[in-house]
C-alpha positions in Angstrom: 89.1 83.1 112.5 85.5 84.5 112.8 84.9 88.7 111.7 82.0 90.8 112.6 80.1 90.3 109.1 78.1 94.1 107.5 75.9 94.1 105.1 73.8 96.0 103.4 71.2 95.8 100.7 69.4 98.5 98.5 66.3 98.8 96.6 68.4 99.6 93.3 66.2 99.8 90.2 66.4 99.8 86.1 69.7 102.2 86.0 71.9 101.6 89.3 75.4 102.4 89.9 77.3 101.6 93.6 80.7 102.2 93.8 83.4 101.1 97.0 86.2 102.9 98.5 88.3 100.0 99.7 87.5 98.2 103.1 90.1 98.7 105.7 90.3 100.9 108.8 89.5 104.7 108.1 90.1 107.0 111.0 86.8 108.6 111.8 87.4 112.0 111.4 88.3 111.3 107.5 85.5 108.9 106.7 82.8 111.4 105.9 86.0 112.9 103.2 86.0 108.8 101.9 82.2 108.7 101.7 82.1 112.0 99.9 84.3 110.7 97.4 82.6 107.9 96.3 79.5 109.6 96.2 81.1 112.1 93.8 82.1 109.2 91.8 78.5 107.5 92.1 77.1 110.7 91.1 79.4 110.8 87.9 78.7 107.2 86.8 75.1 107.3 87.3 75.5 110.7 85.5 76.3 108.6 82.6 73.5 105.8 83.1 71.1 108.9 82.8 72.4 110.3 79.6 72.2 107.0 77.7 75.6 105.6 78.2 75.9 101.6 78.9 76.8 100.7 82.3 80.4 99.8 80.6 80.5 103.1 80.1 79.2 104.3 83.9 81.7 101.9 85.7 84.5 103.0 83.6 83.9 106.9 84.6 83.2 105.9 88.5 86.3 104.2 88.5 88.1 106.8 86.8 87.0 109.5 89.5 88.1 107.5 92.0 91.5 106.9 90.4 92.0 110.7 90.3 91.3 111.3 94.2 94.7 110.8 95.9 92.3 109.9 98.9 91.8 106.2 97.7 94.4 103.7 96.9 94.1 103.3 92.8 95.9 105.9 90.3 97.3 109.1 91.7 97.9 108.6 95.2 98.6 104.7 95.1 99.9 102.7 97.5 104.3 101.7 96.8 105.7 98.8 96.3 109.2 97.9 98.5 111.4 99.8 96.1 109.3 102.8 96.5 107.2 102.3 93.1 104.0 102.1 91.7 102.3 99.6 90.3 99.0 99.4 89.3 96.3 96.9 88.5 92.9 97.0 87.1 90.2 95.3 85.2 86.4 95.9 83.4 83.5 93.2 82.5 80.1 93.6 80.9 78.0 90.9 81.4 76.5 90.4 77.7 79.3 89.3 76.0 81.6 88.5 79.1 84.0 90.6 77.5 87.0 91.8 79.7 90.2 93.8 79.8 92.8 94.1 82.8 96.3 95.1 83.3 98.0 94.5 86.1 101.6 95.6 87.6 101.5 98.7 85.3 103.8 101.8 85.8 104.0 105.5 84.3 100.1 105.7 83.5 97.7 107.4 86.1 94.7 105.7 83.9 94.6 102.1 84.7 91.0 101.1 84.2 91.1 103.3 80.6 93.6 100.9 79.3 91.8 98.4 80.4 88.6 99.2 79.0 90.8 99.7 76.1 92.0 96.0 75.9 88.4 94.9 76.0 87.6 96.7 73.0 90.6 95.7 71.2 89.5 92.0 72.2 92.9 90.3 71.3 94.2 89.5 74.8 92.0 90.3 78.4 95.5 91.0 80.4 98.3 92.9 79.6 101.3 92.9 82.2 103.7 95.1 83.3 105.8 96.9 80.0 103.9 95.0 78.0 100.9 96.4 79.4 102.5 100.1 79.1 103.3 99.3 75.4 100.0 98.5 75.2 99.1 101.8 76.6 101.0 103.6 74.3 99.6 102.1 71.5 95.8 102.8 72.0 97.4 106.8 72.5 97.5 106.6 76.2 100.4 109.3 77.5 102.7 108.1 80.3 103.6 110.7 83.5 106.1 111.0 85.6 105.6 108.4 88.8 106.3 111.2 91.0 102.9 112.9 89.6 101.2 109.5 91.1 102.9 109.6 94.6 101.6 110.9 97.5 102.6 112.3 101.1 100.6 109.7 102.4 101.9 106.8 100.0 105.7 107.5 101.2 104.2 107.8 104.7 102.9 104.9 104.3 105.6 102.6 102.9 108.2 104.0 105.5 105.8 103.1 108.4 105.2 99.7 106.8 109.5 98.9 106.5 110.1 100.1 109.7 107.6 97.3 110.8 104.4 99.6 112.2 101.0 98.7 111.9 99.5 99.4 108.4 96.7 101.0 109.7 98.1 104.2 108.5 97.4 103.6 105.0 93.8 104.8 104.9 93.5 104.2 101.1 91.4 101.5 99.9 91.2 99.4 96.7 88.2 101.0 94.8 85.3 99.9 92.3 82.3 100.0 90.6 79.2 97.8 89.5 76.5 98.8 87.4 73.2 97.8 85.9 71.7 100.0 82.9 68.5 100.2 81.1 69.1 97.6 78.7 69.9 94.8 81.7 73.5 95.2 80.6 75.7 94.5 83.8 79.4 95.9 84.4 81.9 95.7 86.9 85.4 97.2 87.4 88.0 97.6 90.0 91.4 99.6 90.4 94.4 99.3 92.4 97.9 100.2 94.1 97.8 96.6 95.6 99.6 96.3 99.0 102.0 98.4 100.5 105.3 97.4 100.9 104.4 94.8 98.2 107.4 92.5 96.6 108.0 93.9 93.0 106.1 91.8 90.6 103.4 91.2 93.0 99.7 91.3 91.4 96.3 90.7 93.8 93.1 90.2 92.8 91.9 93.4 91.3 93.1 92.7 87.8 92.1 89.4 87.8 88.7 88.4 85.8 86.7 86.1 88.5 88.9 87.4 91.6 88.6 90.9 92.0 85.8 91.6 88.8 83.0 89.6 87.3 80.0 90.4 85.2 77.2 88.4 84.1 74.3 89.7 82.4 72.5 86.3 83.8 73.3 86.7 87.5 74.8 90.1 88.5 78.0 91.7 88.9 80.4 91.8 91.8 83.9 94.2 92.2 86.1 93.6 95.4 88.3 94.6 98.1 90.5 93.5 100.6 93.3 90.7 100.9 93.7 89.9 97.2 95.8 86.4 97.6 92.6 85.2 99.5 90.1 86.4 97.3 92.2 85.0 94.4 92.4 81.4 95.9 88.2 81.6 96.8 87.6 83.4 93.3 85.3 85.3 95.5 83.8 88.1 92.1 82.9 84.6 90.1 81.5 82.8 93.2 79.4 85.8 94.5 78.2 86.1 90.7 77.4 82.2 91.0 75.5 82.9 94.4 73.2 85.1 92.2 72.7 82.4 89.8 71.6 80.1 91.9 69.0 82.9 93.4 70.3 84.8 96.3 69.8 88.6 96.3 72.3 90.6 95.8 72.9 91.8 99.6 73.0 88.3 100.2 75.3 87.0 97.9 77.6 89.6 98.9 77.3 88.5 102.9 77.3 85.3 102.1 81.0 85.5 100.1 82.4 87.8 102.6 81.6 85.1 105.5 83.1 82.4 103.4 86.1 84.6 103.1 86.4 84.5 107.1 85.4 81.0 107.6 87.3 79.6 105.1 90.6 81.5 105.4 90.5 84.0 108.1 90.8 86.9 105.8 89.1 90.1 105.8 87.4 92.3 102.8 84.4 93.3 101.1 82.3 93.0 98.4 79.8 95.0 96.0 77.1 93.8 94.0 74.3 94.2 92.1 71.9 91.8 90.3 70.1 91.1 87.1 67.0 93.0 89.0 68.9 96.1 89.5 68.9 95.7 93.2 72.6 96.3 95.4 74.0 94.9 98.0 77.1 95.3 100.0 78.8 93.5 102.6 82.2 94.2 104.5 84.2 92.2 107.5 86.2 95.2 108.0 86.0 98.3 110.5 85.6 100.2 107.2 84.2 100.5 103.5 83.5 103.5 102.0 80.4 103.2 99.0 78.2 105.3 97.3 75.2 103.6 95.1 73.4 106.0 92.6 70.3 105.8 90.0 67.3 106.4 88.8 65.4 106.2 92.6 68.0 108.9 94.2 71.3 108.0 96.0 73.0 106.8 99.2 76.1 106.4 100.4 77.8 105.6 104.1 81.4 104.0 105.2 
């Protein structure tokens, strides 16, 4: 199946930050609220290039922002599974080292990408799952919450639309990320998710998974995605954009060029942000929608 391929690349610089909103379907009157929320997040993260932190430390916070906004589909206000749970997955990369840290079908913790930035530094194990990965949690001093303090309106909206067989298009929440480069050339990447609504108990997509739904190289770039997880598990579309880089496409180009693979090669849909070992961004989507926000040192943009 062939999809309408977006892209988009930017000028980026020494300290860049773009962040994405998910790609899906928005409805128009609520993009500009979707666009504005990753440019708060972009804002934040680049916040943090600016004061000296690493980009490690810039994705972690972009992601985190985005987690807390019930708008997009990642901490509070993520998406249920079919018993009417949630479950969240979420990883972090920095390119020097290639160290990482994920967890992935986690309940009871409305930080996701903290714990996982959490199991990088502990450097025993890259993914913790399900109550393992809350025990985890508990142990590095996260605090649980009550799952109802993660639901939203729109999540059980959502879920009952989905069960009684309607189009999903009324989930307008979207998978959400961040990639950075900072002054030092150190590249990051992370990523944070409900999954899928109506999703089978158990069930873990791409976001969690290092080479999937994150990658970081300091050599090439790094890449955090969105869209139908199973596909961009079985194309390991992060690693294979990174490897694009590599070789020596741009980063807007890389991230086309995955995104039409994606179509060509399974008829699936998502999207992709980058950024490469020059700084420069580049975006690329094969749905109606992504929402993004890059920020740095040359000023900011964002658009859905």
């Amino acid at each position: 199946m062939k999809h309408v391929i977006h892209h988009l690349g930017g000028r980026g610089g020494e300290r860049t930050l773009v962040v994405h909103g998910g790609a899906g379907d928005v409805a128009p009157e609520r993009r500009p609220l979707h666009a504005a929320g990753c440019l708060r997040a972009a804002r934040e993260g680049a916040r943090v290039l600016a004061e000296g932190g690493s980009a490690l430390d810039a994705v972690e916070r972009a992601v985190r922002v985005l987690e807390d906004d019930p708008l997009f589909n990642a901490g509070t206000g993520a998406c249920l599974n079919e018993e009417g749970r949630v479950e969240l997955d979420a990883s972090i990369m920095e390119g020097r080292g290639l160290r990482a840290g994920a967890v992935c079908a986690l309940a009871g913790f409305a930080a996701p990408i903290a714990i996982a930035r959490a199991a990088l530094e502990d450097g025993r194990h890259v993914l913790y799952a399900a109550h393992g990965a809350a025990r985890f949690a508990r142990e590095k001093g996260f605090s649980p919450v009550a799952e109802a303090a993660l639901v939203t309106e729109a999540a059980r909206a959502a879920l009952a639309a989905a069960q009684q067989g309607q189009p999903a298009a009324s989930w307008a929440g979207g998978t959400v990320g961040a990639v950075a480069r900072d002054a030092s050339g150190l590249t990051a990447a992370a990523t944070s998710t409900g999954g899928m609504v109506n999703k089978r108990v158990g069930r873990v997509g791409d976001s969690p998974i290092v080479g999937a739904g994150t990658y970081a190289d300091d050599e090439a770039g790094a890449v955090s995605t969105t869209g139908h997880g199973e596909g961009m598990i079985r194309l390991a579309v992060a690693r294979s954009a990174v490897e694009r880089m590599r070789a020596g496409s741009g980063a807007a180009e890389a991230a086309r060029a995955i995104i039409a693979h994606l179509s060509e090669r399974l008829g699936m849909t998502g999207g992709v942000i980058a950024i490469d070992r020059e700084g420069r961004f580049g975006l690329s989507r094969s749905t109606a929608t992504m929402s993004w926000a890059a920020a740095g040192d040359w000023g900011e943009e964002s658009g859905v």
